[in-house]
C-alpha positions in Angstrom: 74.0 29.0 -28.2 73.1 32.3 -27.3 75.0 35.2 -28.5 74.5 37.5 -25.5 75.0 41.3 -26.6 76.7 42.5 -29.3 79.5 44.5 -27.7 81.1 45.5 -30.7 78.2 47.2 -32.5 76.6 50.8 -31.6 76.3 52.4 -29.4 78.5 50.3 -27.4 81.9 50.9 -29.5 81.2 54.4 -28.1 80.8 53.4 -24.8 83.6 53.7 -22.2 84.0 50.0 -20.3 82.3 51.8 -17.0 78.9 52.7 -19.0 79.1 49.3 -20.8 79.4 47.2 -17.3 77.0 49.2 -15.9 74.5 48.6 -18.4 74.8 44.8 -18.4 74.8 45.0 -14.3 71.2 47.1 -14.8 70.0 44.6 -17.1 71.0 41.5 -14.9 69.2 43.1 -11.7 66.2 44.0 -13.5 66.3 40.1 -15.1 66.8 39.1 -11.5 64.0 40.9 -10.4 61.9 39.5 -12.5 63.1 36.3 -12.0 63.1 36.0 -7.9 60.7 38.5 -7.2 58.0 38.0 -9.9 59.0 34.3 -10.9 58.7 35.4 -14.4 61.4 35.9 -16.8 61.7 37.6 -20.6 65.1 35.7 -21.0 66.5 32.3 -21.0 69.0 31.1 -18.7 71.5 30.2 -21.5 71.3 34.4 -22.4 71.5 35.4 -18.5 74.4 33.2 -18.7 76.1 34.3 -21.7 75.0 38.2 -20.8 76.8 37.3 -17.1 79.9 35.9 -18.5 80.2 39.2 -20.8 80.0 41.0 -17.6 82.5 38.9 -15.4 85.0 39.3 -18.4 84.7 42.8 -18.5 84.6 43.2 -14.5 88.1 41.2 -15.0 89.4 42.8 -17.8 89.0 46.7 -16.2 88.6 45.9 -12.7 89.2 49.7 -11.7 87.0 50.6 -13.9 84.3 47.8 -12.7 84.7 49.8 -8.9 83.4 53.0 -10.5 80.4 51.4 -12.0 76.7 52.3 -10.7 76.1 49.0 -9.4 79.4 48.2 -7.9 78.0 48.8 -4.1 75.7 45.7 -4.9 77.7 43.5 -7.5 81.3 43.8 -5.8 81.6 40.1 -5.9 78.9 39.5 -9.0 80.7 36.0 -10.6 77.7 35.2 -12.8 76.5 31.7 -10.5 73.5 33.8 -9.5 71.3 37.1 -8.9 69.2 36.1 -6.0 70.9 38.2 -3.4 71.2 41.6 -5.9 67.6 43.1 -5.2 68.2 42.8 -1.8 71.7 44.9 -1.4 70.3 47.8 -3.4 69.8 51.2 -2.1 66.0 51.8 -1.6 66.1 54.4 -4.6 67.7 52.4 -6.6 65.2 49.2 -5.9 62.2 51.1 -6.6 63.3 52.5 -9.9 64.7 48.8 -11.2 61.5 47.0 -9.9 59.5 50.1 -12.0 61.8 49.0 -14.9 61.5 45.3 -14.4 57.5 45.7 -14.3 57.5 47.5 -17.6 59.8 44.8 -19.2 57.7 42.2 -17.6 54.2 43.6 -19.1 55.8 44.7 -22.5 57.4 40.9 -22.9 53.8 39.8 -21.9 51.9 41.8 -24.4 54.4 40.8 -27.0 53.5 37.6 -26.6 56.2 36.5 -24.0 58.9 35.0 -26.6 62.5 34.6 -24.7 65.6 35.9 -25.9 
């Protein structure tokens, strides 16, 4: 079973719950780009999963916190089932840079030999 991120380890502990949610949210768009627009992916389902569910906890836990997040806009009603529909409610800016991001990713996992998490 797949661990998902360590939440309790640094730099995280340090983080408030509005930089922590927003870093899972970035890192489950740029997996979703990868995934729907590239039909590649550097992670398993079972850790998209597990990294989701950390997310929709959080999003429940602090839910005023989860509307001041970046990614709020787009991920308002995020419930882990699916990304498909994320790329595609992102600002133009904030496509662009995440598809930058998910190419790197994509090539780095690639050169590395393309193990999953």
């Amino acid at each position: 079973m797949s661990k998902g991120i360590d939440l309790s380890k640094m730099p995280f502990v340090y983080w408030s719950p509005v930089t922590t949610m927003s870093y899972l949210q970035r890192r489950i768009i740029v997996y979703s780009i990868m995934y729907y627009r590239y039909n590649e992916s550097c992670v398993s389902d079972r850790y998209y999963d597990t990294i989701s569910k950390q997310l929709c906890g959080l999003q429940k836990q602090y839910p005023e916190q989860f509307k001041r997040t970046e990614y709020y806009y787009a991920m308002y009603d995020f419930d882990g089932t699916t990304g498909f529909d994320i790329p595609s409610r992102l600002t133009k800016s904030d496509l662009d840079r995440l598809t930058r991001i998910a190419s790197a990713v994509l090539r780095l996992w690639q050169e590395d030999g393309g193990k999953m998490l």
